[in-house]
Z-matrix of the N, CA and C atoms (Angstrom, degrees):
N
C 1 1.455
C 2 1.522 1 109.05
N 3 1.642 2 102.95 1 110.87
C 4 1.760 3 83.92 2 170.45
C 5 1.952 4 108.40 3 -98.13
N 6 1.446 5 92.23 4 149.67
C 7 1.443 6 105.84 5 -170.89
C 8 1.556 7 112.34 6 -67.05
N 9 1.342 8 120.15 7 -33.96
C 10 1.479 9 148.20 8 -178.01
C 11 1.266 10 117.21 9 -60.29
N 12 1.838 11 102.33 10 -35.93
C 13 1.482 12 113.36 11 -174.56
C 14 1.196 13 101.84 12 -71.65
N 15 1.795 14 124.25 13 -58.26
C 16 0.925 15 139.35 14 -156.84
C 17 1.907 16 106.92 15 -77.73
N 18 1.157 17 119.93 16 -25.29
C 19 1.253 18 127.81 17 -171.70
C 20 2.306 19 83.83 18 -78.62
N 21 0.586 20 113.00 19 -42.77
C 22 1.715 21 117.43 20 -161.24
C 23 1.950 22 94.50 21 -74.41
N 24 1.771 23 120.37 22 -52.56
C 25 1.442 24 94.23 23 162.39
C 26 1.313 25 120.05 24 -53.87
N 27 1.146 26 137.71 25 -59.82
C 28 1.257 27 116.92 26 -148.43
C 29 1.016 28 90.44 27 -88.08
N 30 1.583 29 161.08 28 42.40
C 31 1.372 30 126.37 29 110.08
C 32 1.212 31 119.68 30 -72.84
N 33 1.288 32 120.88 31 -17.77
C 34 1.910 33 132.30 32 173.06
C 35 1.605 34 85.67 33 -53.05
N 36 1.569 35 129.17 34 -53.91
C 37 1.331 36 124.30 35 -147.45
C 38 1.601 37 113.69 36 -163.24
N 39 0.988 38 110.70 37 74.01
C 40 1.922 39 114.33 38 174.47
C 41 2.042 40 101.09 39 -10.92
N 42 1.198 41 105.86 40 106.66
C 43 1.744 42 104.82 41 157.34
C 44 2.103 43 88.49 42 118.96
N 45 1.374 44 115.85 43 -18.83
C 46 1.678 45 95.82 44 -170.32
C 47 1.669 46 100.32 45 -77.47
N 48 1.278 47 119.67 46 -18.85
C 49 2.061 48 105.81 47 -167.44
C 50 1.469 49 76.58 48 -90.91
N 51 1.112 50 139.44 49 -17.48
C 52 1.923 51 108.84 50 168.76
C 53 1.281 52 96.01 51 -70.24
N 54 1.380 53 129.53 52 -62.38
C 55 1.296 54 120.33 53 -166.12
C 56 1.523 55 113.94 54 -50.78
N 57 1.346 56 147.07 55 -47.46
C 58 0.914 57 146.44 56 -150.31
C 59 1.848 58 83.43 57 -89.27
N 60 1.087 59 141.82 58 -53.02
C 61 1.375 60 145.89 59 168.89
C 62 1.563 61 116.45 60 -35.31
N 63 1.179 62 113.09 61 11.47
C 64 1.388 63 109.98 62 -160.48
C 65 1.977 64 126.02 63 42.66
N 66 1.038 65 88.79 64 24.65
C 67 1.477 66 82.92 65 -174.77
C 68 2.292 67 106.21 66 -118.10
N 69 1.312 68 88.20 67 86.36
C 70 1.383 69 107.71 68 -165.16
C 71 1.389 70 112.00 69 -66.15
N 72 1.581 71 132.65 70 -53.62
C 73 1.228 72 136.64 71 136.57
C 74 1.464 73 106.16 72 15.56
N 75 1.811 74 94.19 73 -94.35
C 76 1.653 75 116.64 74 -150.81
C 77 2.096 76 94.24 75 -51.45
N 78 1.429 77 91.66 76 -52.97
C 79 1.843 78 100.18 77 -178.79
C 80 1.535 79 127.66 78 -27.08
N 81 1.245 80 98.24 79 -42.91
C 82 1.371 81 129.88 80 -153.48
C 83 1.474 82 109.05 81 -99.17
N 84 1.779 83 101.97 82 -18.71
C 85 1.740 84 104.28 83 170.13
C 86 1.928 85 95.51 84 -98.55
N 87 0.992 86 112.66 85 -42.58
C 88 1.106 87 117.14 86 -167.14
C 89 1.767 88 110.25 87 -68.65
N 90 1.449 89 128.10 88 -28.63
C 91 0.867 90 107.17 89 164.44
C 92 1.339 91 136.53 90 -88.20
N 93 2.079 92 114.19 91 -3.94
C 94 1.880 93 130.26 92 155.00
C 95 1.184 94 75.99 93 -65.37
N 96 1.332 95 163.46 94 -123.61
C 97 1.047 96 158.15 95 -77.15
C 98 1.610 97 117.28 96 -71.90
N 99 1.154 98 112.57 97 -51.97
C 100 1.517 99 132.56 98 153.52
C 101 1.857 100 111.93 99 -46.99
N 102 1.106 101 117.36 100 -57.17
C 103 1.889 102 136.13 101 160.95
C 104 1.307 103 104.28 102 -30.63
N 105 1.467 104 112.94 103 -73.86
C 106 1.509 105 110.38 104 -172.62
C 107 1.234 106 110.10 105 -67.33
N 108 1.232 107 142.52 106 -64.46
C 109 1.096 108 167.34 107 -115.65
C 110 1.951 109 98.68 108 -94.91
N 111 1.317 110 106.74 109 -38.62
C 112 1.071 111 161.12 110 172.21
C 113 1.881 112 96.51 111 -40.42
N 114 1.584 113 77.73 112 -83.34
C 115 1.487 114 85.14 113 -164.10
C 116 1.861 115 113.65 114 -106.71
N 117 1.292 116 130.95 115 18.23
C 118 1.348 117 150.56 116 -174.76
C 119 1.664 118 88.58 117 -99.33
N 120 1.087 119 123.34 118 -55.44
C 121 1.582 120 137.84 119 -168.46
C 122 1.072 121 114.99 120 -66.81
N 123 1.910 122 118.16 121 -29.35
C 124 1.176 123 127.62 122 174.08
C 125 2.071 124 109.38 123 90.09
N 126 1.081 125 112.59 124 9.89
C 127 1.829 126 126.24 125 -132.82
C 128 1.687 127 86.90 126 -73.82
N 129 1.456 128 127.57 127 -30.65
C 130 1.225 129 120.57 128 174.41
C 131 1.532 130 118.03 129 -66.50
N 132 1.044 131 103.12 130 -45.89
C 133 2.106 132 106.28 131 -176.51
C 134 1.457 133 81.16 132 -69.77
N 135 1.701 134 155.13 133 -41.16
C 136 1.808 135 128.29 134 -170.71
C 137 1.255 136 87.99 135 -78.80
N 138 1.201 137 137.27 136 -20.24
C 139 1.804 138 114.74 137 178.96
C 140 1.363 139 110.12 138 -65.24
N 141 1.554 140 119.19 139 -50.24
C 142 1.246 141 131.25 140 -150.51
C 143 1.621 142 93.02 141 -75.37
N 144 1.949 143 124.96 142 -58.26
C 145 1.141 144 127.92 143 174.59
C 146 1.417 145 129.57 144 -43.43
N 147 1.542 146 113.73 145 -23.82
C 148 1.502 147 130.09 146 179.97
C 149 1.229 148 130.54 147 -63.39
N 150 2.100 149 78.53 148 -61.70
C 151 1.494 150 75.51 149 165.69
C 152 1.813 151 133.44 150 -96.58
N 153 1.389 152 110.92 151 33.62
C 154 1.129 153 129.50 152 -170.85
C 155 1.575 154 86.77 153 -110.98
N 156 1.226 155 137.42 154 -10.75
C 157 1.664 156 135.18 155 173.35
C 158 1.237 157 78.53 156 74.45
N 159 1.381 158 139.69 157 65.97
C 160 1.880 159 135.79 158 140.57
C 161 1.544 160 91.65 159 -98.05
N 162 1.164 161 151.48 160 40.37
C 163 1.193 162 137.67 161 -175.55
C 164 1.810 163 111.93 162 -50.61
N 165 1.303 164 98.01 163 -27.35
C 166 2.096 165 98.93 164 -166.63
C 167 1.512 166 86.69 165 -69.87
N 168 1.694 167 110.43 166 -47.46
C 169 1.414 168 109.35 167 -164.03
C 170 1.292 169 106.29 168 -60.78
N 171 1.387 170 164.67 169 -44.12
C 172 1.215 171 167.71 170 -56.88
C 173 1.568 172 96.98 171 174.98
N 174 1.192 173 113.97 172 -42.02
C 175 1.908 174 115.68 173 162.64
C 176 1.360 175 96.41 174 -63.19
N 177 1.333 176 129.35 175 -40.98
C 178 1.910 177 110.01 176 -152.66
C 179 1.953 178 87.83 177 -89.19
N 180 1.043 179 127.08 178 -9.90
C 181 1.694 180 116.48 179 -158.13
C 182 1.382 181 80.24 180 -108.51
N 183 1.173 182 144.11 181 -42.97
C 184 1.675 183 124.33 182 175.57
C 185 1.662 184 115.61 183 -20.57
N 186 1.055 185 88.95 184 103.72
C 187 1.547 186 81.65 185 145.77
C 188 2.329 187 121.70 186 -109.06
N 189 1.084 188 105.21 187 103.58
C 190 1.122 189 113.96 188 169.11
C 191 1.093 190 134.58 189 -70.11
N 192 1.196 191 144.27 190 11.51
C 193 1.504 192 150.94 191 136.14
C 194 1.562 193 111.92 192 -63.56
N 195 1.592 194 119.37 193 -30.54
C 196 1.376 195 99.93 194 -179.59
C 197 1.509 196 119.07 195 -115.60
N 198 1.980 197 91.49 196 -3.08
C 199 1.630 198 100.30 197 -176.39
C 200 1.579 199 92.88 198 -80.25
N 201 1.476 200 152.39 199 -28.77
C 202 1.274 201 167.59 200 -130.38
C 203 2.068 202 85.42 201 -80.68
N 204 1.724 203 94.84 202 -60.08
C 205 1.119 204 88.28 203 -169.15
C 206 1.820 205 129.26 204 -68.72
N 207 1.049 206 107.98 205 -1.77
C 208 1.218 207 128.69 206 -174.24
C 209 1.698 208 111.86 207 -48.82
N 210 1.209 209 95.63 208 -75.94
C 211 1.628 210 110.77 209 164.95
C 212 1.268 211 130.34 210 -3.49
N 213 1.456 212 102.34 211 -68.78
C 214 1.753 213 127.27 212 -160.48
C 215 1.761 214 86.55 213 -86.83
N 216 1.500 215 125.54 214 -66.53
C 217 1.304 216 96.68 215 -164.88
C 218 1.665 217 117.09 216 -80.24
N 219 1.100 218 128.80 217 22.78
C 220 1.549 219 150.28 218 154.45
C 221 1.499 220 98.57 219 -63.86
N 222 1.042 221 108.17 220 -106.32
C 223 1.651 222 127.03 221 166.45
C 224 1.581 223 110.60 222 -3.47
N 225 1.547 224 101.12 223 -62.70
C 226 1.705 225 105.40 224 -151.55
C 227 1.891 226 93.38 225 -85.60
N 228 1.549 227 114.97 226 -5.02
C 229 1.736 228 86.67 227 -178.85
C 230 1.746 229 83.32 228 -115.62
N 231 1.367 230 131.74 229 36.22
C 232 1.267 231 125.56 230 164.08
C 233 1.540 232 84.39 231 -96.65
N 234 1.367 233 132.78 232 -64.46
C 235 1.298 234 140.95 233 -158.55
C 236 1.656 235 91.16 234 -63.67
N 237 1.140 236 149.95 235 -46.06
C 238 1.545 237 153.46 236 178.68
C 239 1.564 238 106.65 237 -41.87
N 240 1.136 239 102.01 238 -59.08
C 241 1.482 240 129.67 239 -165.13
C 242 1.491 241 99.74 240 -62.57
N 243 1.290 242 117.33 241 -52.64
C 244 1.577 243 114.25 242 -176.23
C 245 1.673 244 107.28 243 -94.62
N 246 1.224 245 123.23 244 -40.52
C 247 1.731 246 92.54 245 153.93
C 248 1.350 247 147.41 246 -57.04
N 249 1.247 248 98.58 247 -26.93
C 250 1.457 249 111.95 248 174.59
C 251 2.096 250 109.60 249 -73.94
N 252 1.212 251 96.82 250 -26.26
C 253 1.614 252 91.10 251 160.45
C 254 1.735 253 135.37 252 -114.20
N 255 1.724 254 80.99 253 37.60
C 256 1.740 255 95.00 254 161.61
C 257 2.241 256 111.26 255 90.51
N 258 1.855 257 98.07 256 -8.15
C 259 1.416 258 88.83 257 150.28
C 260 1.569 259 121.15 258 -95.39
N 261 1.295 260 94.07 259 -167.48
C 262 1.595 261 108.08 260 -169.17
C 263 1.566 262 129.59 261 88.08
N 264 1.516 263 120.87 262 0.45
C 265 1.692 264 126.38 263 -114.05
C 266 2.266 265 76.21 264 -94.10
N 267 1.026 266 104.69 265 -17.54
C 268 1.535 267 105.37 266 -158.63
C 269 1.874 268 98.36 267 -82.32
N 270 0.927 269 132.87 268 136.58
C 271 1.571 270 147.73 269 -163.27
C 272 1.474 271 96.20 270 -60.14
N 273 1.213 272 118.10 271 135.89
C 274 1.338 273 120.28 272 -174.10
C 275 1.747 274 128.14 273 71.03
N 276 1.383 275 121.00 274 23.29
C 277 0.930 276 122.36 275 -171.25
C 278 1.495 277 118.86 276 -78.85
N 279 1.451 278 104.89 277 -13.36
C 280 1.422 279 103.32 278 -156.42
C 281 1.645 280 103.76 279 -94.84
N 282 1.750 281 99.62 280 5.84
C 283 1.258 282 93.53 281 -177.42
C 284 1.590 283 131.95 282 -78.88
N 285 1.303 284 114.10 283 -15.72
C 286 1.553 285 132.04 284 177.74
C 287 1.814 286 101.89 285 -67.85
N 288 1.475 287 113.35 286 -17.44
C 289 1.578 288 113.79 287 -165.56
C 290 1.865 289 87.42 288 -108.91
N 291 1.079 290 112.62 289 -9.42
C 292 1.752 291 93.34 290 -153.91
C 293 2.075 292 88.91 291 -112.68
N 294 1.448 293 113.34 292 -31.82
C 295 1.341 294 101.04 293 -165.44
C 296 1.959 295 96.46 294 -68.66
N 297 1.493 296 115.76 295 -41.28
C 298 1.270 297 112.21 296 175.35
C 299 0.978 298 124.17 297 -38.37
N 300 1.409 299 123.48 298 -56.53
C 301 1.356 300 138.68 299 164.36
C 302 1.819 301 107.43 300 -16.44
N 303 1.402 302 89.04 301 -85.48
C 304 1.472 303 86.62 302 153.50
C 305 1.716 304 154.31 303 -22.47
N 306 0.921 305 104.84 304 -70.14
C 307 1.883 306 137.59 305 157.71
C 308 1.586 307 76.65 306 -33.90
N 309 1.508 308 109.40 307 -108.86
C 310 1.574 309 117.78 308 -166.53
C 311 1.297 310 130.91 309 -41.90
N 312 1.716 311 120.84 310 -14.80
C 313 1.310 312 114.56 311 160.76
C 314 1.828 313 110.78 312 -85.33
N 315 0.745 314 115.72 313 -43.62
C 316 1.806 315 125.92 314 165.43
C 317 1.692 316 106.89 315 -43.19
N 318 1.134 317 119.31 316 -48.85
C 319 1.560 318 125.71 317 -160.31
C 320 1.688 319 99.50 318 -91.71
N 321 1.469 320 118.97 319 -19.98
C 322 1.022 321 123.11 320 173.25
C 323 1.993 322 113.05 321 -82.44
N 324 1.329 323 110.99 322 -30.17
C 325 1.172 324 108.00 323 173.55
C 326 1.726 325 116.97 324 -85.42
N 327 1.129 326 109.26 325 -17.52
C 328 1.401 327 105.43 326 162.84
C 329 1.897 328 124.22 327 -93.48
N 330 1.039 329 95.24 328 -0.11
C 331 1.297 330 104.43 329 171.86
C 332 1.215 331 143.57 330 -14.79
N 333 1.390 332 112.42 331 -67.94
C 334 1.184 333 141.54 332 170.42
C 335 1.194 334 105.62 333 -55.27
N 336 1.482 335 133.55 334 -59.76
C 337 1.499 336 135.69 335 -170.42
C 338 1.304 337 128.95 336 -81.01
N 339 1.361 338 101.79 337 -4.72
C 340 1.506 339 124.21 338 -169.02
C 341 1.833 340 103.51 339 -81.74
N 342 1.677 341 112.81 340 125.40
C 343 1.674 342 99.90 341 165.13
C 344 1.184 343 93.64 342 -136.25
N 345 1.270 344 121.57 343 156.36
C 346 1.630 345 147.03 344 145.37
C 347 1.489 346 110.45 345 -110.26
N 348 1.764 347 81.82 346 126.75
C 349 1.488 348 99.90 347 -167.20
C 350 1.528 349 124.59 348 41.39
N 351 1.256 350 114.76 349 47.24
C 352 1.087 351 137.62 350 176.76
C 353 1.874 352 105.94 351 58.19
N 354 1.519 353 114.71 352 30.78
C 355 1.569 354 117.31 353 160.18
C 356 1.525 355 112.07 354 -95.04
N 357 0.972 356 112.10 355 137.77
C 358 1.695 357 129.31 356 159.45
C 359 1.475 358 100.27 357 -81.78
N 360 1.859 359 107.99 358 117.14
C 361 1.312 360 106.43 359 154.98
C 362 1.300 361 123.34 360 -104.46
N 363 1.264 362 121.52 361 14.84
C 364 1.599 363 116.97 362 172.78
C 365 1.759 364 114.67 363 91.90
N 366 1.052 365 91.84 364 -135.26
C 367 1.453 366 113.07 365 -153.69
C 368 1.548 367 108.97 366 -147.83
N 369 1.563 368 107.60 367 -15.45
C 370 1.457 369 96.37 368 159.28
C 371 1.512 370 113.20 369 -110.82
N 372 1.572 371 118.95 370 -45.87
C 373 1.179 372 141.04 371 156.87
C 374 1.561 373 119.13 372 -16.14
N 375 1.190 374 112.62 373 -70.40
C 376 1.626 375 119.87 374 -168.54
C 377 1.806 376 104.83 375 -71.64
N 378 1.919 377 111.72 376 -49.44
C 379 0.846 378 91.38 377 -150.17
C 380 2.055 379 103.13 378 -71.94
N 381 1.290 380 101.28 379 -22.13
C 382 1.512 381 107.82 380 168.81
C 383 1.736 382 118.14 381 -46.91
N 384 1.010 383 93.49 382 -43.33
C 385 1.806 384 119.59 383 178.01
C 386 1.789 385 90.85 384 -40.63
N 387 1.643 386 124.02 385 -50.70
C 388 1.462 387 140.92 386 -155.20
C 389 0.890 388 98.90 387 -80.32
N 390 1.564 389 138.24 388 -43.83
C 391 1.662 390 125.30 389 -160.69
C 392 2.147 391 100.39 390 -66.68
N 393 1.388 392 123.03 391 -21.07
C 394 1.738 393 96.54 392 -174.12
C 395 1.554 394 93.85 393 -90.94
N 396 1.216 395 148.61 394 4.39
C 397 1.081 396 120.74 395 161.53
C 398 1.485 397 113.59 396 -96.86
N 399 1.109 398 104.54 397 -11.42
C 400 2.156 399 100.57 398 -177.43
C 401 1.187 400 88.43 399 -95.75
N 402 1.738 401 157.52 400 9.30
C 403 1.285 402 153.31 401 139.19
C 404 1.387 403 113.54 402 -65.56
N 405 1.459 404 114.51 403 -49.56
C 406 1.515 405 114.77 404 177.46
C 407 1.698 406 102.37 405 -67.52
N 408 0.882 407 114.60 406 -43.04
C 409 1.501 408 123.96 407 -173.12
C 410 1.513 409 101.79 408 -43.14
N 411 1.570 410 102.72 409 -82.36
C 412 1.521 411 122.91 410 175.52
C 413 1.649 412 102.22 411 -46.50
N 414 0.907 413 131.73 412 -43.05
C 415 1.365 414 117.54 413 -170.42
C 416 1.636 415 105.27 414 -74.10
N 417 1.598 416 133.97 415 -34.76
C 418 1.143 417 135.67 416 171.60
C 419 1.742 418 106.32 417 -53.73
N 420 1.238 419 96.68 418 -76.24
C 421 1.709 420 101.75 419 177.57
C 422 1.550 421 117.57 420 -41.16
N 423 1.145 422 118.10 421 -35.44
C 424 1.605 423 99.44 422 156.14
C 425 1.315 424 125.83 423 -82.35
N 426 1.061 425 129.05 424 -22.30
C 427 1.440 426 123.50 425 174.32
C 428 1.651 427 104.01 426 -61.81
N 429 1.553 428 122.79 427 -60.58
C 430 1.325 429 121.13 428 166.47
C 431 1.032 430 129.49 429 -46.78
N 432 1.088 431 138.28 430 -37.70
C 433 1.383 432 149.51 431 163.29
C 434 1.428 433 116.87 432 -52.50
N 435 1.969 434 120.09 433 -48.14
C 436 1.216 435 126.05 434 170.53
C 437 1.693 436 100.98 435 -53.40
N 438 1.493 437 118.73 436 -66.98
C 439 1.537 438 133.58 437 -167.52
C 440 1.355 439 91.29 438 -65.52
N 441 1.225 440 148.55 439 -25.70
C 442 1.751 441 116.27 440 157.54
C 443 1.466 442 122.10 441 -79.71
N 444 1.159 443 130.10 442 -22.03
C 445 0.981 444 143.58 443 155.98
C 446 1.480 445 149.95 444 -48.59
N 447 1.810 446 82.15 445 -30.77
C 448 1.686 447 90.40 446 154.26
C 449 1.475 448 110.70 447 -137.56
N 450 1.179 449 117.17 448 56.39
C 451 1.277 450 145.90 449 144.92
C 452 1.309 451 124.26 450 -77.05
């Protein structure tokens, strides 16, 4: 089992590194989960509007009560997907998958109000903008955490 393979579907698609993991169950919630979540949020018409530069339009069609949840089960069946096929094994691993989580639910609620250099990036834009610094982040905090830890 490589962990890499399976960590790389399910960012193609929340629920395929369960599937390819043999773990059909978890797949099979995780990809309704992605479905609803999916389409309650509206998250395809802010993809399509985004990158069409409708960004104002794509702030008013948010719905944020169901895009909120998006994040965490993104994140948590990328992190599923590659523990379950033998990465992660080192203490603190899950933190490079879990602080993003974060980052992108935070960056998603400020969204709308947020400009650089006086641009609006939306609601898909910005909060995407968040996942390489809550990776560097998460990836620091575990390294420190390992090196205090076995100190």
């Amino acid at each position: 089992m490589n962990p890499l393979e399976k960590l790389l579907w399910s960012i193609a698609f929340p629920g395929f590194g369960q599937l390819l993991n043999g773990k059909y169950l978890k797949g099979i919630i995780f990809i309704l989960l992605e479905f609803v979540i999916n389409v309650y949020s509206h998250f395809n018409e802010l993809i399509l509007l985004s990158f069409n530069g409708q960004i104002k339009k794509a702030i008013e069609q948010t719905e944020y009560q169901w895009l909120m949840f998006y994040p965490c089960v993104y994140f948590f069946a990328m992190w599923d997907a590659y523990k379950d096929a033998g990465g992660g094994r080192e203490p603190y691993s899950f933190l490079p998958f879990l602080v993003p989580a974060y980052f992108v639910t935070v960056g998603l609620i400020f969204s709308a109000r947020v400009k650089i250099f006086g641009m609006a990036f939306g609601t898909v834009w910005f909060p995407m903008g968040c996942v390489i610094p809550g990776v560097m982040i998460g990836i620091l905090l575990k390294k420190g955490l390992n090196r205090y830890k076995g100190a």
